[in-house]
C-alpha positions in Angstrom: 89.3 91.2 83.2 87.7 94.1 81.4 90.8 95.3 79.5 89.0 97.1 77.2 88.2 99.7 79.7 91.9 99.6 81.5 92.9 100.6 77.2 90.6 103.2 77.2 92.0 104.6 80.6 95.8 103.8 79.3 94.4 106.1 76.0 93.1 109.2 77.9 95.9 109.4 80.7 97.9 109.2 77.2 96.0 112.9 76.1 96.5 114.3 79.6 100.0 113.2 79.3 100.3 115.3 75.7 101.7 111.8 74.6 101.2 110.7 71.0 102.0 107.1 71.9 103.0 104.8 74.8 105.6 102.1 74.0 105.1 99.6 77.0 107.9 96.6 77.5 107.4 95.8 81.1 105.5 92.6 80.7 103.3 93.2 84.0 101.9 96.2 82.8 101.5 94.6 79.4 99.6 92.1 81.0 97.6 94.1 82.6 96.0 95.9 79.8 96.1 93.0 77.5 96.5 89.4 79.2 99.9 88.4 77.2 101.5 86.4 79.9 104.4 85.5 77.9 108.4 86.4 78.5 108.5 88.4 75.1 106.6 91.1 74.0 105.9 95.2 73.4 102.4 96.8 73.6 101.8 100.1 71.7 98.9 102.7 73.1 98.6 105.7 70.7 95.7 107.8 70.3 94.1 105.8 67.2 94.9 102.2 67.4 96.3 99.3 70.2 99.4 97.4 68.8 101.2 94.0 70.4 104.2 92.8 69.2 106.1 89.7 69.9 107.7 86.9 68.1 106.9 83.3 66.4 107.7 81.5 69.6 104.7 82.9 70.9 102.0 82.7 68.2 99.7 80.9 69.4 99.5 82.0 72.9 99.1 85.5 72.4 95.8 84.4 70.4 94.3 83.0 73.0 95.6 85.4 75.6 95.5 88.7 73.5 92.1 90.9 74.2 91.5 94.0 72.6 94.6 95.1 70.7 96.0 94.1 67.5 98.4 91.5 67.0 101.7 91.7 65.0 103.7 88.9 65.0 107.5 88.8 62.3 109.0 86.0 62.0 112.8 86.7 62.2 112.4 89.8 64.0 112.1 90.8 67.6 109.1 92.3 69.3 110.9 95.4 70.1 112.4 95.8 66.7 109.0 94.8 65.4 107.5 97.8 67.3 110.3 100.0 66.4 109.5 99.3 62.2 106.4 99.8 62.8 106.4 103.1 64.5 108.6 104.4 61.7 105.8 104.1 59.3 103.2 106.1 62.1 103.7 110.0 60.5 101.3 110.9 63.3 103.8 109.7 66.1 106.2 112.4 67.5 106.2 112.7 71.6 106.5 109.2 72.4 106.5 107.9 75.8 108.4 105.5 77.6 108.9 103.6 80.5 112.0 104.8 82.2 112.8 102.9 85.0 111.9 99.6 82.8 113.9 100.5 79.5 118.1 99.8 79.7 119.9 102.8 78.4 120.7 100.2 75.4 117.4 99.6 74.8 116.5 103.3 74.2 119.0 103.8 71.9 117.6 100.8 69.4 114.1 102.6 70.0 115.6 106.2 68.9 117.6 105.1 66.4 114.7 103.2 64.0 112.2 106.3 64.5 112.2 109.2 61.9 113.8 112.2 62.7 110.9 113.8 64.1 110.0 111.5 66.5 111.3 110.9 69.5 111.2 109.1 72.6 110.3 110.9 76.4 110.1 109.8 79.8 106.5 109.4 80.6 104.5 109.6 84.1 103.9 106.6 85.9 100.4 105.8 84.0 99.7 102.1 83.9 101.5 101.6 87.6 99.4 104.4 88.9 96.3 101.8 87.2 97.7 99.0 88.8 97.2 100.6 92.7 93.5 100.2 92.9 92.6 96.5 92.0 89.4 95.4 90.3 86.8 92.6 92.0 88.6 89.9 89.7 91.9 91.0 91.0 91.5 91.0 94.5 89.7 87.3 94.1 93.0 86.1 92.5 95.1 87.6 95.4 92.7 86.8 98.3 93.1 82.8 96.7 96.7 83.2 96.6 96.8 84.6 99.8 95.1 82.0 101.3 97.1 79.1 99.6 100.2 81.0 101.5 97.9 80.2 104.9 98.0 77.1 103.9 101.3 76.8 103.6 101.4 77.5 107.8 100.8 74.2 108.9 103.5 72.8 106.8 106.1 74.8 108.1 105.1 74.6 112.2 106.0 71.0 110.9 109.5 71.0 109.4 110.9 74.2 111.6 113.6 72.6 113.8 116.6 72.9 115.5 119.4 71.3 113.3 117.1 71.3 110.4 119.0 73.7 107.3 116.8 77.0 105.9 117.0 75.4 102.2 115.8 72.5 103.2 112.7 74.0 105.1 112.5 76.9 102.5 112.4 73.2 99.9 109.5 71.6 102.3 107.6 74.7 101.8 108.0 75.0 98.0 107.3 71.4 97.6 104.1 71.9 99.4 103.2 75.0 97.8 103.6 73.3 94.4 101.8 70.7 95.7 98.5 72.9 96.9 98.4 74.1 93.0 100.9 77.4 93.3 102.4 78.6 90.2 106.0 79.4 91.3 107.0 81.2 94.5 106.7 85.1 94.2 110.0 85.3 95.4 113.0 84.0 96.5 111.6 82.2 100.3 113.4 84.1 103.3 114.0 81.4 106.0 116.4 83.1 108.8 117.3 81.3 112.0 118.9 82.5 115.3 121.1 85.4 114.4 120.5 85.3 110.8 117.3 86.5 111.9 118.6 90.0 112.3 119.0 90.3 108.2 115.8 91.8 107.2 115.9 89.8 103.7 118.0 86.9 105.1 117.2 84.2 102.1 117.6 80.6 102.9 121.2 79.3 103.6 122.4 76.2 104.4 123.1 77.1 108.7 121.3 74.9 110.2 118.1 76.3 112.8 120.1 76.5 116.5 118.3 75.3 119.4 117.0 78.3 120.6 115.9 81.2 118.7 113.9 83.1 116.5 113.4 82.3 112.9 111.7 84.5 110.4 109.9 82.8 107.5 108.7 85.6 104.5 107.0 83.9 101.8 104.7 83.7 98.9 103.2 82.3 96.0 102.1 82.9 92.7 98.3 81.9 91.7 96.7 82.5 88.7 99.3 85.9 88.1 98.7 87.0 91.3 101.4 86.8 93.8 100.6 86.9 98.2 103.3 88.3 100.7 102.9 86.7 104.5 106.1 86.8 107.2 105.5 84.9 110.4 108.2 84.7 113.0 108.6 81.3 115.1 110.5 80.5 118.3 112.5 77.6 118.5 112.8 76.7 122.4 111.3 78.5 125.3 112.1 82.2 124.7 113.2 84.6 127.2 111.3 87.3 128.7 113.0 89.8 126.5 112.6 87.6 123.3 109.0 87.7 124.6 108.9 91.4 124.7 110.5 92.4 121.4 107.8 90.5 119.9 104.8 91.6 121.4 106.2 95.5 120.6 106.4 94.3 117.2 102.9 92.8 117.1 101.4 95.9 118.6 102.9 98.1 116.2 101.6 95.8 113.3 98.2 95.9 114.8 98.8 100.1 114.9 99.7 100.1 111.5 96.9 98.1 110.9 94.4 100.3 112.5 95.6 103.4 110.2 94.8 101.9 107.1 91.6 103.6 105.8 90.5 105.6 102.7 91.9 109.0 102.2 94.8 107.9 104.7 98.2 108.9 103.5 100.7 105.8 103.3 103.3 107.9 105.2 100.5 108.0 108.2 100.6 104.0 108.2 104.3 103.9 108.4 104.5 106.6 111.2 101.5 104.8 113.2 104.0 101.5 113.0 107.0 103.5 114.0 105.8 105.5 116.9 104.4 102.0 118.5 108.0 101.3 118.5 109.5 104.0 119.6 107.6 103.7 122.6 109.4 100.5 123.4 112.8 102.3 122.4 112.9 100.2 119.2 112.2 102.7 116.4 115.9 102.9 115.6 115.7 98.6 115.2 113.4 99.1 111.9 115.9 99.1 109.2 112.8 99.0 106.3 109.5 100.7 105.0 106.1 99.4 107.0 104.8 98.0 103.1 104.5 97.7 99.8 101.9 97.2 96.9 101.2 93.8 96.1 99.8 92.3 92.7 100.8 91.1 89.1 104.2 91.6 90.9 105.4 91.3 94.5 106.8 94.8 95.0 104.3 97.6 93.1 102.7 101.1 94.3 102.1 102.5 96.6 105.5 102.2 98.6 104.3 102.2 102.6 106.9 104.3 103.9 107.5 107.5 106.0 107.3 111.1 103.8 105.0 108.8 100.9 102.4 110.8 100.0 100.1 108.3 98.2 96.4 108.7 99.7 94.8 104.9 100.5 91.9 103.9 98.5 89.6 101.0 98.2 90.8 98.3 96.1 94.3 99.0 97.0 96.0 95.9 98.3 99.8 96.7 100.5 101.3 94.4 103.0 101.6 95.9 106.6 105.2 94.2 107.8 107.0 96.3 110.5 109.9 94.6 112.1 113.0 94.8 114.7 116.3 93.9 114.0 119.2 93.6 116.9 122.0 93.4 114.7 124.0 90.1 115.6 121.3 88.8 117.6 117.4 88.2 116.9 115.0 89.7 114.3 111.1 89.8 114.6 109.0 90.3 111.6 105.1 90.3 111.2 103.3 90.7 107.7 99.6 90.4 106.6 98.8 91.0 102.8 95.1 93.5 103.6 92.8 94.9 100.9 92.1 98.8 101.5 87.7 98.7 102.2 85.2 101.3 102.3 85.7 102.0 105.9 89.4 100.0 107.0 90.9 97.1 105.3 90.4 93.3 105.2 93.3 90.9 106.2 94.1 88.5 102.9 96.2 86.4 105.3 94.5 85.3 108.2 97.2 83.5 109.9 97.8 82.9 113.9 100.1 86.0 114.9 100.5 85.4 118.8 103.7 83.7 119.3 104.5 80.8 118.4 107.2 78.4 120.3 108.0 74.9 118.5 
């Protein structure tokens, strides 16, 4: 990773920002700019020098990890309060920016409190996130692995789906066998939904057992090397109904629409509406409860957010899952989702998986 560029982008969205300093203590974006991997730690940007902080449990690791900033480590002291004493002594430091949305009111006030008088703390624009949209070669190798160890996953799961069987213990068999094909952890908590628990967009893994006949919705993923993969595959257990039959197919044409609209200078809005008004066509549109997508990455959920009035324009590098869905309240649900890399001229599916439907 060439995070000595990604710092000297961090730096000069710092000027444009009229920002002395960035204090950074969401440990995705500190990872991104600097490799720390660990579960404690604060990364200073200012206009002269690169500052990480963290603590003694993690001295050794964030020597081998650490690339291109300096290193503070104090024993007996926090990272953040670390960062904070050190600021203190920076007379050059006055409009400070923070992350916002990852900084607890609590933790703002420890921040204000140990800076001189003249300094203080502001709100500042979205910079390393806005980074983090358009991925690097090295990045979208890492995901495009992951992705495929989520494939492989597949196979497993046509294998353990069936009736009387409980979610946990297939949402287990497919953990098990993730771990086993090298994954890091999950990327998040494995959504197995049977029958009518189908209907519940994010219906985790319970213990109701799979019914006879019906749809169930598997959403999972896996984290690889940092990276996480997104894929959602929806099975039929028993010989579905015309109607079951249709639902699906609407659902599958209006991820293949979505699909289709992803392309540079595209707006992420447009890929939401071209999944919507496939829909609507089928007099379903008011049976998609969620956005079309989402970013995918260092986390499972980042920029851009694939939904209707988003103005984000798609770009090359970007990587979003495409996952439009029905939901019948108190009856079925159908969801289809492909991780896809944004290319020159469309976008390249990370998980190529069998989407026709599947009966078991």
């Amino acid at each position: 990773m060439d995070y000595k560029d990604r710092l000297a982008r961090a730096r000069l969205a710092l000027e444009q920002s009229r920002l002395d300093a960035l204090l950074i203590t969401h440990l995705p974006n500190i990872s991104y700019l600097c490799g720390f991997t660990g579960s404690a730690g604060v990364l200073v940007v200012s206009q002269s020098e690169y500052v990480f902080f963290t603590d003694g449990r993690y001295t050794e690791q964030a020597h081998q990890e650490v690339k291109g900033v300096r290193i503070k480590i104090l024993q007996g002291k926090s990272a953040p309060a670390a960062a904070a004493n050190w600021m203190a002594t920076q007379k050059s430091l006055r409009r400070i920016g923070i992350g916002a949305a990852h900084m607890t009111v609590a933790e703002r006030g420890a921040f204000a409190k140990a800076l001189p008088r003249k300094a203080r703390l502001v709100a500042a624009p979205a910079i390393v996130e806005r980074m983090r949209m358009v991925k690097d070669p090295e990045e979208i190798a890492k995901i495009r692995a992951a992705c495929h160890l989520g494939v492989a996953l597949f196979d497993r799961l046509l294998r353990v789906v069936r009736p009387g069987v409980s979610e946990t213990q297939v949402a287990g068999e497919l953990e098990f066998e993730a771990r086993r094909l090298g994954a890091d952890q999950m990327a998040f908590s494995t959504i197995i939904a049977g029958g009518r628990r189908s209907a519940l967009p994010h219906g985790r893994a319970s213990q109701a057992k799979l019914p006879l006949r019906g749809f169930v919705v598997c959403d999972f993923g896996v984290i690889l090397a940092n990276y996480c993969s997104d894929m959602t595959r929806t099975l039929h257990l028993g010989r579905p109904p015309m109607e079951a039959r249709r639902v699906y197919q609407a659902v599958r044409e209006a991820q293949q629409a979505a699909l289709d609209a992803v392309k540079p200078g595209v707006t992420v809005g447009e890929v939401d509406g071209a999944a919507r008004k496939s829909l609507q066509k089928h007099g379903l549109g008011k049976f998609f409860t969620h956005s079309t997508g989402h970013g995918v990455g260092l986390e499972i959920h980042e920029s851009p957010r694939i939904a209707a009035g988003q103005m984000d324009l798609l770009q090359p590098g970007m990587v979003i899952t495409i996952e439009p869905g029905v939901y019948l309240p108190g009856k079925v649900g159908i969801r289809i989702e492909d991780t896809v890399v944004v290319t020159d001229s469309g976008c390249e599916i990370l998980t190529p998986c069998p989407k026709d439907l599947v009966v078991v």
